[in-house]
N, C-alpha and C positions, 0 to 999 in steps of 0.2 A: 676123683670126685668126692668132694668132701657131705656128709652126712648134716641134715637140715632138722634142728630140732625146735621144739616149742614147746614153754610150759607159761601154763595160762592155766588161771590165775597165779603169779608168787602169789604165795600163801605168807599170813603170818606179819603181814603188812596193812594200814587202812587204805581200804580202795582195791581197785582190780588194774594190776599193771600186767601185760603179756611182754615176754622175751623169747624175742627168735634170736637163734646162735646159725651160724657156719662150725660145723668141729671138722678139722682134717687134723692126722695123724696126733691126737691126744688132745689137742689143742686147739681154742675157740679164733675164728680166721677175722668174722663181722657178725654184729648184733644190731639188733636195731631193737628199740625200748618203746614199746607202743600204751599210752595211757586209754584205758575202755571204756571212759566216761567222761561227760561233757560237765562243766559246770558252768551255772547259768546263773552265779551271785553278781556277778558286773550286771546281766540285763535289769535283773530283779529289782536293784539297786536306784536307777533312772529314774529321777521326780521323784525322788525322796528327801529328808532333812537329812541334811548331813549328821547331825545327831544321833540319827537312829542308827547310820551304818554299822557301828561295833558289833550291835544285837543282832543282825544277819548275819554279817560277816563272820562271826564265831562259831556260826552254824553248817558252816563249809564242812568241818569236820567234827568229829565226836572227840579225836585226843586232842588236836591244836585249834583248839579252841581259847583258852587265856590270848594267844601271840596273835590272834587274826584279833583279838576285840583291841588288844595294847598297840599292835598297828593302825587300825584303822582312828583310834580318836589321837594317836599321833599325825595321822596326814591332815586331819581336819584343821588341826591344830597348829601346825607347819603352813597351812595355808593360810589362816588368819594372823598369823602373826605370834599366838598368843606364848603367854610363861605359865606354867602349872605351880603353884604351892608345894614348896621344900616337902612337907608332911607326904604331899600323894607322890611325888616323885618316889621316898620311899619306900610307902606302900607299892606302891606297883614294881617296883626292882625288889620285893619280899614275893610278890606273887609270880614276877620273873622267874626268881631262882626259886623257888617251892615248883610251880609247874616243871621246871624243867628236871628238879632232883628229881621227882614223879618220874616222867618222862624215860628220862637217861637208863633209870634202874630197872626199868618194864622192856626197855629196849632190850638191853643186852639180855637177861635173863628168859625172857616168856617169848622173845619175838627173835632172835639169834645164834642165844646160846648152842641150840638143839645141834646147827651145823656143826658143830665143832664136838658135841658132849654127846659119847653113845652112853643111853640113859640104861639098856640094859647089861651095858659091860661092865656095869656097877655092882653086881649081884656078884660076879668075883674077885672083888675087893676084900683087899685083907684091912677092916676096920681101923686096926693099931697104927698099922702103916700110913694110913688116910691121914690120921690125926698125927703122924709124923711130919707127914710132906705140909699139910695146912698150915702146921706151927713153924717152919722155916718161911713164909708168907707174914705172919700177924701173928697178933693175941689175941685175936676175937676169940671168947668165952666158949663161945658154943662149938670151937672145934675140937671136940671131945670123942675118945671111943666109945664112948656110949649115944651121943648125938647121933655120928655116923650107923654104926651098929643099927640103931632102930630106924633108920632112913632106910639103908640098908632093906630093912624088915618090910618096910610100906613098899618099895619097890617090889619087892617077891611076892609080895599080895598079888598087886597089880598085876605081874608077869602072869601069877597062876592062876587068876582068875580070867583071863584070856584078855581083860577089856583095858587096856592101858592108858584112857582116858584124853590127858592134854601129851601123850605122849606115843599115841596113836600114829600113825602111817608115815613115821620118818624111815632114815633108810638104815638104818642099826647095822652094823657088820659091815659097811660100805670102807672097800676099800682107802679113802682119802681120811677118815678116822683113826688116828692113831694115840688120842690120849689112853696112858695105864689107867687100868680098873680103879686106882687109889683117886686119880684125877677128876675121873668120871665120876665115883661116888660123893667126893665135896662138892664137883659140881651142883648136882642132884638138892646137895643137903643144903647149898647156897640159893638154890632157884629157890625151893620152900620158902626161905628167908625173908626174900625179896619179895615175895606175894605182901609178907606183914609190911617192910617197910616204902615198899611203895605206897601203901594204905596210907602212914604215917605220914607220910609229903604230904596226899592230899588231904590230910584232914586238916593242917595247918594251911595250906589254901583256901579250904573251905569257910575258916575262922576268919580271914580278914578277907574272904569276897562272897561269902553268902551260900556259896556250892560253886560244887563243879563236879561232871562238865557243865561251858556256859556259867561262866563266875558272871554277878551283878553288880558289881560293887565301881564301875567305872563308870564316865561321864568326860567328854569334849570339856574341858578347862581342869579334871582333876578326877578324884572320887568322889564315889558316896559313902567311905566309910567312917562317918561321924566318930568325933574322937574325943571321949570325955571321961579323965580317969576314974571320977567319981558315980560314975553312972553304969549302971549294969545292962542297958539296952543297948550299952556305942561298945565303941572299940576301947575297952579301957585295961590297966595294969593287968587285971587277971587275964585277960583272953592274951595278949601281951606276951606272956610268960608261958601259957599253955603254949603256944604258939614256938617257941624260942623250945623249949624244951624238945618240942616235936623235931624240931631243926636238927639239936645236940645229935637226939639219938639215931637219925636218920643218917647224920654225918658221921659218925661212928660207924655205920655199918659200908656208907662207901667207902672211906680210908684205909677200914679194916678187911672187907672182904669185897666188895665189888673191883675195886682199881686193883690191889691182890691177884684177881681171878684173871682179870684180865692180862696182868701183865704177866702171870703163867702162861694161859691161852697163846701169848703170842712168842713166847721161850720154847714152850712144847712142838710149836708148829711154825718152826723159824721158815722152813722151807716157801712159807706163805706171803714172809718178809719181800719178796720178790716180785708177786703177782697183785696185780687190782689198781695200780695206780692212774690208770689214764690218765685224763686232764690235769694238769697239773699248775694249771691258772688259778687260783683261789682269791675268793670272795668273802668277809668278812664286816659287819659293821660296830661299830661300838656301842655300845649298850651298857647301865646301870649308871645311869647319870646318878652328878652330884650335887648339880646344882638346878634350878629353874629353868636355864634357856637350852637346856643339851648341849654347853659347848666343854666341860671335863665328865667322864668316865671314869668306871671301874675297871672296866671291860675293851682293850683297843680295837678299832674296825682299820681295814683294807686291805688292799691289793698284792698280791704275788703275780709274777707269770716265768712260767714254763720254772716253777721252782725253784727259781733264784731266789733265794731269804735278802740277800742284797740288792734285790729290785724293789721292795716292798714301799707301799707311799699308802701314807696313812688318809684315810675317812676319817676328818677331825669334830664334827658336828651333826646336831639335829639338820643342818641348812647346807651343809657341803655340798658346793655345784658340782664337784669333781663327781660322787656318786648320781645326783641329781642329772646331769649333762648327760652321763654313757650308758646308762642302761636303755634299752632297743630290745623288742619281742620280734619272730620270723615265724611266718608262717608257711613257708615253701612245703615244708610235709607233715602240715598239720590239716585236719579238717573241717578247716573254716574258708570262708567265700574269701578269692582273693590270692594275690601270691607276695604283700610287703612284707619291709623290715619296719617298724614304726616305733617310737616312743611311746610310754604309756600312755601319756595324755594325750596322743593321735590316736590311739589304739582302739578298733571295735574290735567285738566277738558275734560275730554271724555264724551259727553252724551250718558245716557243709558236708554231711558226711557223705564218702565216696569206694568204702570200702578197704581194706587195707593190700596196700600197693608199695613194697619194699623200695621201690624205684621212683615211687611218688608219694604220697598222703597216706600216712602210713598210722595216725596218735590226735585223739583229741589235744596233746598237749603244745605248746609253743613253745619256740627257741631261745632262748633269754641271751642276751650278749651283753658284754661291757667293753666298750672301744672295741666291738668287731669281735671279742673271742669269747669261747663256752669257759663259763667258768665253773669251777667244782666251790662246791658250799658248803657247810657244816661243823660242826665241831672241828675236824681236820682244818679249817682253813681259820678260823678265831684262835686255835693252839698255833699253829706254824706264822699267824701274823703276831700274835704276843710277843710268838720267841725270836721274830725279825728285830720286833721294836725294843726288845728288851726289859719286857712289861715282868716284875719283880717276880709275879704271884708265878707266872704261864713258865718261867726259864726254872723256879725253885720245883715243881710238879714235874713237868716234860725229865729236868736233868736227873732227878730222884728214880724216875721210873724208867729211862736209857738204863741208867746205874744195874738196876735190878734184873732187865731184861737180860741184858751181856753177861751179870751172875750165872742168871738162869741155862741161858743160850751155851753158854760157854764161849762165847765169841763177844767181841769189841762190837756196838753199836750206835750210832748216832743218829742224828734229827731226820737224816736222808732215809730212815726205814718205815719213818710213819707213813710215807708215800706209798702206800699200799693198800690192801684188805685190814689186815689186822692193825695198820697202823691207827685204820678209821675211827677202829672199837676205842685202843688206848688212848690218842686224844678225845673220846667220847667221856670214858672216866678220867679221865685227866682233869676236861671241863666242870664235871659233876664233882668232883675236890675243891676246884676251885669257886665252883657257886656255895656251896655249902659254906666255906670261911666266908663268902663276899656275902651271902645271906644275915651270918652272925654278926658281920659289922655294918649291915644297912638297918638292920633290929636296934642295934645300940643307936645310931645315929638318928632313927627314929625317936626311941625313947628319951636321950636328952634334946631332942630339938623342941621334945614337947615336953619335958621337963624345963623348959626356959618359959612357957606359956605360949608356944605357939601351937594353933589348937586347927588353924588353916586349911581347907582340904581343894578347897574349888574356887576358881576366877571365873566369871560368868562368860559366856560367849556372845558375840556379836556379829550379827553375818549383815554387810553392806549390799547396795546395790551392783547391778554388774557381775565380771567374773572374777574369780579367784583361783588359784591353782594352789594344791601342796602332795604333798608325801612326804611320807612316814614309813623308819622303817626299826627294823627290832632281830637281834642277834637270838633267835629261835631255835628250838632243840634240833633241828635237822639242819639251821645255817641261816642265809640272808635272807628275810621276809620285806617287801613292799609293797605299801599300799599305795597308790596315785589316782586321785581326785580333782574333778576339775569341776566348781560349784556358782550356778548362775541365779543371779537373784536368789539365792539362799535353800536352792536346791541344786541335788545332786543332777549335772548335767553327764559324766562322765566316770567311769571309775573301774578300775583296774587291779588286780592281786598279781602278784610279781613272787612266786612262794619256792622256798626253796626246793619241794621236790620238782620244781618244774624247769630251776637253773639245772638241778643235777639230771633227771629222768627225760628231758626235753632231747626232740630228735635232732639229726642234721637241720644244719641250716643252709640258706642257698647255695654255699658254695661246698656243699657236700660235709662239711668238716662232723661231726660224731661227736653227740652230747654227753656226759662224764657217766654215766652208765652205759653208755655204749660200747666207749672209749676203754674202759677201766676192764670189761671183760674180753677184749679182744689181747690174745696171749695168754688166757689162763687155761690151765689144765682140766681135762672132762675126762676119768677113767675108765665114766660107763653112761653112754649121751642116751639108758632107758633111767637112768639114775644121775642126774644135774647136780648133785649135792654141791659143786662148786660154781654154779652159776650162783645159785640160793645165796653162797658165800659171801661174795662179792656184793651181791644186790643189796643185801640184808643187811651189811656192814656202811650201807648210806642211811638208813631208816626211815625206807622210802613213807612217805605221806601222799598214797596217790588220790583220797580225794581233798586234800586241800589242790592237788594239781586239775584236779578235773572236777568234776559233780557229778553227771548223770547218765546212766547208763545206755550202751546201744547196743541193744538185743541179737538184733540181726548181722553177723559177719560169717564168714567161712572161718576151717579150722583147718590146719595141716595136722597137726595130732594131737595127743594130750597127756603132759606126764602129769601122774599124782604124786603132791609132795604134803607136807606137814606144813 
């Protein structure tokens, strides 16, 4: 009889996601991914202007906020027909990839790193050595013994003054940790780092959308951010360049030390190469248009299954029926009224909750499918379909960093190892190199379009009588986001969020099959089920978003136990 465990809440993630494991003999047997909160933005939503929707809709969450407001005045916009102005196309693929450098670098470092980086094994690090192993990595500046050394210093505070802060109640000396002291103290010295330039994304966010979180600067036909080089209240030359520099330096620091970190991380811990890949169906859309109607990218979207790179067919547009056609929500063991499979635009949300029942209705969340199968989303599945289609940018990144890793590893490795836990992370900075160059050249391409005099930002809208149907959707820091709309007489009759933690964190569907957190932790190793550190792994390495998956809390449930984690 295999040993039942539950840790509720993952910590370290937005929203409250619980996971129950089966462990027999080291090893995780079945899981089920239960989300603890409803969201109730589709209800809210009903007999609204379609207009307004971006503004709630960004509200679902405090981090993915930019990608639900850029979703949602894409489906409105997809429904009517309309073309947005060259200008705001690329404004919004600038606040694309700003939110998401943000995004990506907060991930790995504040919200996963921890699993892998014992923060107090760093205190026996030999300084010199640190800044030895750093500099076979990069040139970043500040890997220096003297950097380290006084990292070093700030950790031994902490340790001796008992209170260790954001680095509080992880499981330090847990057996499944095995980075040297030298690896852990850059670590350390690298998380510091990432505090400033994550800062640095979003203040260039903030410059061409007003703030964030909840950026204002959007609008159904285009922006609002007025553009007039001569004028100091719009968006003009100087903000321009403030903006682009914040970019430069931002992008320095992933090339130099985040992708670096990462591709150690998964050299040190090859053994890992192995575990976390369940579903291996992938999901991707294309994203950073180049032109007006969405039909060329920067960015390629579609489909893999069961991991064939030679099955891949591409999502070629804003309008593609191929994605518009197959995506279907289940609700067989979620807790909502009802047991269909339905299309977004059939799709209600009645809560039903019933308490949680492994064998039945088990997760506020729904089962997302495409043609019938759970698909995995995220960074992982926009790197493996680039490198199917042979998108320039995705095969020069992925091939650079195989290279390094097989250095590292001392073993030969290819595309077949991203298919895992750590492969998740590397195509996570793989992605974050790649937005960073697609950043600096939708800046340019900004600045001479309006250096020709096109000064354009917004197409007005026009909503007829009758119905209209659209969605929209958008290649988002955790993977495929959509929004689906169905608008009668010029209100909101219908409407739907389709979000990537809910492709990946979504339970079984009718026919029993295990959604990619499920899926992905069943065969991984548990060396001590009072201490999950490799559930955490796995989870953490999708960058779950449980409430864009859900909304609102439900108090009342039984508990089988509870481990405390960081």
């Amino acid at each position: 009889m295999g040993t039942k465990i539950t840790v509720d809440p993952i910590t370290r993630i937005e929203g409250h996601l619980r996971i129950d494991a089966e462990v027999s003999d080291g090893q995780i047997k079945n899981a089920w991914s239960s989300g603890q909160m409803w969201r109730g933005i589709e209800n809210i939503l009903q007999g609204r202007d379609p207009r307004d929707a971006w503004l709630f809709t960004q509200r679902i969450c405090g981090v993915c906020t930019t990608v639900h407001a850029l979703a949602s005045v894409r489906c409105v916009e997809n429904a009517l027909g309309m073309e947005i102005p060259l200008n705001a196309q690329y404004i919004r693929n600038l606040i694309v990839s700003l939110h998401a450098l943000h995004d990506h670098i907060v991930h790995f470092y504040v919200l996963s790193a921890l699993d892998w980086v014992d923060v107090v094994s760093a205190l026996q690090a030999d300084s010199k050595k640190t800044a030895g192993l750093a500099s076979t990595l990069s040139e970043w500046p500040n890997n220096s013994p003297e950097r380290f050394k006084a990292v070093q210093a700030k950790v031994k505070a902490l340790v001796d003054s008992g209170q260790l802060g954001p680095f509080a109640n992880a499981y330090w000396g847990h057996a499944a940790m095995h980075l040297p002291p030298e690896a852990n103290l850059m670590a350390v010295s690298h998380y510091l780092e990432a505090l400033d330039y994550q800062r640095k994304a979003t203040q260039a966010l903030a410059i061409l959308s007003g703030k964030n979180p909840h950026i204002q600067n959007l609008s159904v036909g285009g922006v609002t951010a007025a553009i007039n080089p001569a004028n100091e209240a719009t968006l003009n030359m100087e903000r321009l360049y403030w903006v682009k520099q914040l970019v430069e330096e931002v992008s320095g620091f992933i090339k130099q030390v985040y992708l670096p970190d990462v591709i150690a991380v998964g050299a040190l811990y090859k053994d890992w190469l192995q575990y976390g890949a369940g579903v291996t169906n992938y999901l991707a859309v294309p994203d950073m248009p180049l032109d007006t109607k969405g039909e060329r990218f920067d960015l390629p979207g579609g489909v893999i299954f069961q991991g064939n790179l030679a099955s891949v067919k591409e999502i070629k547009s804003f309008k593609d029926t191929f994605f518009k056609d197959n995506v279907v929500e289940c609700i067989a063991h979620s807790w909502y009224k009802g047991d269909w499979t339905k299309h977004p635009f059939e799709e209600d949300t009645v809560p039903n909750y019933t308490d949680f029942n492994e064998n039945g209705k088990y997760t506020w969340l729904k089962a997302p499918r495409f043609q019938g199968y759970p698909m995995q989303v995220g960074p992982l599945a926009q790197v493996l379909v680039g490198y199917a289609v042979g998108h320039e940018l995705t095969k020069k990144y992925v091939d650079d960093a195989l290279s390094k890793v097989s250095s590292l590893a001392g073993a030969q490795v290819g595309p077949n190892v991203l298919h895992s836990t750590p492969g998740r992370h590397l195509a996570r900075a793989i992605r974050a190199a790649m937005l960073a160059d697609l950043a600096l050249k939708h800046w340019e391409l900004l600045v001479d379009n309006v250096g020709k005099g096109d000064l354009a930002i917004f197409n007005p809208p026009t909503f007829p009588k009758g119905e209209q149907r659209g969605f929209g959707f958008h290649e988002a820091p955790r993977g495929a986001l959509s929004h689906w709309i169905v608008i009668q007489d010029g209100r909101i009759k219908n409407y739907q969020c389709v979000v990537p933690s809910t492709w990946n964190a979504g339970p079984r569907d009718e026919k029993g099959i295990l959604g990619p957190y499920e899926a992905s932790l069943v065969g991984n190793p548990v060396a001590d089920p009072e201490k999950p550190l490799e559930v955490l792994r796995t989870i953490h390495s999708f960058d779950p978003c449980i409430a864009c998956a859900v909304h609102m809390l439900e108090p009342e449930r039984g508990e089988v136990s509870q481990v405390k984690v960081l």
